[in-house]
C-alpha positions as CSV (number, residue, x, y, z in Angstrom):
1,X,44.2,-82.2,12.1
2,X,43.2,-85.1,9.8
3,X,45.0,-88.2,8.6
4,X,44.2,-89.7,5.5
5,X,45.4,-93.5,5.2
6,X,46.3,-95.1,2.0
7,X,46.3,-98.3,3.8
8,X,44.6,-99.8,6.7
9,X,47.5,-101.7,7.8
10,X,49.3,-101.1,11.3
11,X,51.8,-98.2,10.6
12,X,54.4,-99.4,13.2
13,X,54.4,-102.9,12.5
14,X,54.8,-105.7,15.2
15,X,58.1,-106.8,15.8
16,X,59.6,-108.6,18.6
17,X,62.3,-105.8,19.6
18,X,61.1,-102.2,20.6
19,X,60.0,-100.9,16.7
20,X,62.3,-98.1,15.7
21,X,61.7,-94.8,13.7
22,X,63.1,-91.7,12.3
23,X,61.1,-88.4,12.1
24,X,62.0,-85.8,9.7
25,X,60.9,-82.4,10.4
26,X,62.2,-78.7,10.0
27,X,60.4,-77.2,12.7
28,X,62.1,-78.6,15.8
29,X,58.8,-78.5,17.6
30,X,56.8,-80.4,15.4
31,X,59.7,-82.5,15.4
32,X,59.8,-82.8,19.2
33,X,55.9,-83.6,19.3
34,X,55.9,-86.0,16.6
35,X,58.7,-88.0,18.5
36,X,56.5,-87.7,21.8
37,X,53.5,-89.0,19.9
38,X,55.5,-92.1,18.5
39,X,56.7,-92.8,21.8
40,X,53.1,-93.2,22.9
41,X,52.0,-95.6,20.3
42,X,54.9,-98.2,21.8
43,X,57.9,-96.7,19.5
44,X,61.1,-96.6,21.8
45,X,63.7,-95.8,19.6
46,X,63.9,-92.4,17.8
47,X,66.3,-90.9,15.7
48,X,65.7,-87.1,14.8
49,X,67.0,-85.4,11.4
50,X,65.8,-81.4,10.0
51,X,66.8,-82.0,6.4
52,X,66.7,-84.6,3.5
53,X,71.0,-84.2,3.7
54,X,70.6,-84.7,7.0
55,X,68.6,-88.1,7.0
56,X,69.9,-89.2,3.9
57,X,73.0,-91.3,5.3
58,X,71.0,-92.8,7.7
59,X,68.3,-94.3,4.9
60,X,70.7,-97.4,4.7
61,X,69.7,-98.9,8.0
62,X,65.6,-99.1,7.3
63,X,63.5,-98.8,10.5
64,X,60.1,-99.6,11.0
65,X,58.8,-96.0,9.9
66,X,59.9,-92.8,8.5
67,X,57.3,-89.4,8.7
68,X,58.9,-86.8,7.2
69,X,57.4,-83.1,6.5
70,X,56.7,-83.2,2.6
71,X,58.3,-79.2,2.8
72,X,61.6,-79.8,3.8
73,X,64.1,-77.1,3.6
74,X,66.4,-78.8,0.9
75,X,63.7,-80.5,-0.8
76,X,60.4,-82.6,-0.5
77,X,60.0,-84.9,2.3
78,X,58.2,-87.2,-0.3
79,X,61.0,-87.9,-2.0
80,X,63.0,-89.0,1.1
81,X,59.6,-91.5,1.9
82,X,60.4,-92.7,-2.2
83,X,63.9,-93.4,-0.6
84,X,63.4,-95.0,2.5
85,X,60.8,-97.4,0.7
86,X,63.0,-97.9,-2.0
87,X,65.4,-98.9,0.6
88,X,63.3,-101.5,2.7
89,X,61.2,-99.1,4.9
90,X,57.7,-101.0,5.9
91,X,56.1,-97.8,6.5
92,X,55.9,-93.6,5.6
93,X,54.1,-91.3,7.0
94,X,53.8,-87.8,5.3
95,X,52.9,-84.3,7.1
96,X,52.0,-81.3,5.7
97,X,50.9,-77.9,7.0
98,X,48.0,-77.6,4.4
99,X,45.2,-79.5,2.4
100,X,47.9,-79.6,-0.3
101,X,45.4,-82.2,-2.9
102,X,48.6,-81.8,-5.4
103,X,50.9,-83.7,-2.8
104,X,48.4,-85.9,-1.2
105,X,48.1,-87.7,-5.0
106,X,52.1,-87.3,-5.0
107,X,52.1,-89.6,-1.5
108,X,49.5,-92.0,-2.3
109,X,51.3,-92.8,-5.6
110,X,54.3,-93.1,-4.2
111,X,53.2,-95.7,-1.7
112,X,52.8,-93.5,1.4
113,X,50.7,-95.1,4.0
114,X,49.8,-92.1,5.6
115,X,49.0,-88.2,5.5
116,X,48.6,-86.2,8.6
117,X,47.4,-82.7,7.6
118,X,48.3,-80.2,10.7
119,X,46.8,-77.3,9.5
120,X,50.0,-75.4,11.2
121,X,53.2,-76.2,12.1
122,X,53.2,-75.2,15.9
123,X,50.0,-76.8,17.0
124,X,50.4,-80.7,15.8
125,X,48.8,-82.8,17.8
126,X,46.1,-80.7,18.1
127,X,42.6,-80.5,16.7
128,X,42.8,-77.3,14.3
129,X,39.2,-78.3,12.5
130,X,35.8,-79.8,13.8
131,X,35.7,-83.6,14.1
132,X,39.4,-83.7,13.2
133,X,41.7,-85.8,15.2
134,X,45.3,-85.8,16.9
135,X,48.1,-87.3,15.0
136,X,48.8,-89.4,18.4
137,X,44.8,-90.7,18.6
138,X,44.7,-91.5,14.6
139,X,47.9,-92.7,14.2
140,X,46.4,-95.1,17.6
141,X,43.5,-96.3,15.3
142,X,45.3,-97.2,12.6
143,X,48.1,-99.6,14.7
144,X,45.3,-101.6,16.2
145,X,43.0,-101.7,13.1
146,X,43.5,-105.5,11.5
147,X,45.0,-105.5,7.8
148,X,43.2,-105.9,5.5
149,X,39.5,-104.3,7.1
150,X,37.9,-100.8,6.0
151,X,39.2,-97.7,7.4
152,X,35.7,-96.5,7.9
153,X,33.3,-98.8,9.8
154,X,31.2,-100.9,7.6
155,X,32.6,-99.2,4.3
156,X,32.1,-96.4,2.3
157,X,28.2,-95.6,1.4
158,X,27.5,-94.6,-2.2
159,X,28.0,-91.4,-3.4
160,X,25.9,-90.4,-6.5
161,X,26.9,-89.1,-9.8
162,X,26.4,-85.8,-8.8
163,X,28.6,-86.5,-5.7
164,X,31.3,-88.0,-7.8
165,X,31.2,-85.2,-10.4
166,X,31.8,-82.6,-7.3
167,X,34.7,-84.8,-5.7
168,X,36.7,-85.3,-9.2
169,X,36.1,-81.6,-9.5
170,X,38.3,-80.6,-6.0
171,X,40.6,-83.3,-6.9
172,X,41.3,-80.9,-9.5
173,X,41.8,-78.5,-7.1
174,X,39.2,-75.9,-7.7
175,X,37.3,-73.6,-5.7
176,X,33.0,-74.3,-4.5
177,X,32.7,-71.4,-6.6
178,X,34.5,-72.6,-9.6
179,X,32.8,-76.4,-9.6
180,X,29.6,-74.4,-9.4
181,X,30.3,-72.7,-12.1
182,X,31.2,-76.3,-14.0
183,X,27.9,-77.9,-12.9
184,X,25.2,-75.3,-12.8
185,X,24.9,-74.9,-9.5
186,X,25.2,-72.3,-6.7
187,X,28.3,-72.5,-4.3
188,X,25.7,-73.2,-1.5
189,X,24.7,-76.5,-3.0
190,X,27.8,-77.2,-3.8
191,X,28.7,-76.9,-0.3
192,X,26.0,-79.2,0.6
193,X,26.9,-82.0,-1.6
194,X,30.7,-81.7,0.2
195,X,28.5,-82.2,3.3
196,X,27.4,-85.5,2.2
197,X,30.4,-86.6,0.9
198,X,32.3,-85.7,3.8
199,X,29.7,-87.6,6.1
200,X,29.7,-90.8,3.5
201,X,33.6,-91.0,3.5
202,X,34.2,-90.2,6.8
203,X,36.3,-87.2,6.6
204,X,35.3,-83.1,6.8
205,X,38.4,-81.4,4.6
206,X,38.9,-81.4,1.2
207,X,42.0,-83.7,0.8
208,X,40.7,-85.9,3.3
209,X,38.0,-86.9,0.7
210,X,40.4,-86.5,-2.0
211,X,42.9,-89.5,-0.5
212,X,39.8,-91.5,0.2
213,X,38.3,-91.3,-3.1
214,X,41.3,-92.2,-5.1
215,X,42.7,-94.9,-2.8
216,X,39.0,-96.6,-3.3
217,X,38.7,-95.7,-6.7
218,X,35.7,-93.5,-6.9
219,X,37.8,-91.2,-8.7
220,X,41.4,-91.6,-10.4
């Protein structure tokens, strides 16, 4: 599981009463964990809904957070977070089952301060790729990371034309084979200049670099 932050601002801000959240998920056990997880970062207060009809009527009395499942039965979760913020809501937080590129873009534009990629929907919480980390642990980071400082230590190194060229290309959403194809070059190095991306930017999967890229402005 990876989370790619849009901004490196606390995600349950302080207040001096418990903070407060509602979590938005389908799957009731993605729903149950999430709650868990929240309740380990300090959250006390959790409200539970499986569907954008469902949460709607509550969108009126904002709460410190939303995260809701951008594939809700009755529509997309994103829209709910364009509600709740709309509304007065400091923070969303999306999830999504896949490296969905598309709907990270969607999220970032529409302020979303977070996107937790859980690779499936029965094992959040859990690693599902090498060097990838738990929504709990992340989420962790990024409530005692001080505003305004770099999600990755020390910044983002460089990334060369080259690099640049391959990353605008998977923000497009095509294949190692297909940017290959594009530049001149073999799917192998291709796959070696992800490598060094992923290392520069601090994130292995492909909409990890993606959300990184355009909230820095490497790309747009």
């Amino acid at each position: 599981m990876s989370v790619l932050l849009e901004q490196p601002a606390s995600l349950v801000a302080y207040r001096p009463n418990k903070p407060t959240a509602m979590v938005v998920v389908a799957d009731p056990r993605v729903r149950s964990t999430v709650t868990r997880h929240l309740w380990a970062l300090g959250v006390r207060d959790v409200i539970e809904a499986s569907s954008i009809a469902e949460a709607r009527p509550r969108i009126g009395n904002p709460r410190d957070i939303c995260v809701a499942d951008v594939h809700l039965p009755d529509g997309s979760g994103l829209t709910l977070l364009s509600e709740t913020r709309a509304a007065g809501w400091p923070n969303g937080l999306a999830l999504s089952a896949a490296d969905d590129i598309g709907a990270v873009r969607n999220a970032l534009a529409g302020g979303v301060k977070g996107y937790v990629v859980t690779g499936t929907r029965t094992n959040v919480g859990m690693p599902t790729r090498p060097g990838a980390a738990p929504i709990g642990a992340a989420a962790a980071r990024m409530h005692r990371r001080p505003p305004g400082t770099p999600s990755h230590p020390g910044g983002y190194r460089e990334l060369s034309g080259r690099e640049v060229e391959v990353l605008r290309l998977v923000a497009e959403g095509q294949s190692n084979k297909a940017i290959g194809v594009s530049m001149g070059l073999s799917a192998l190095t291709v796959k070696s200049h992800l490598a060094r991306i992923a290392r520069k930017l601090g994130t292995g999967d492909r909409a990890g670099m993606v959300a990184v890229a355009l909230r820095t402005g490497i790309i747009h």
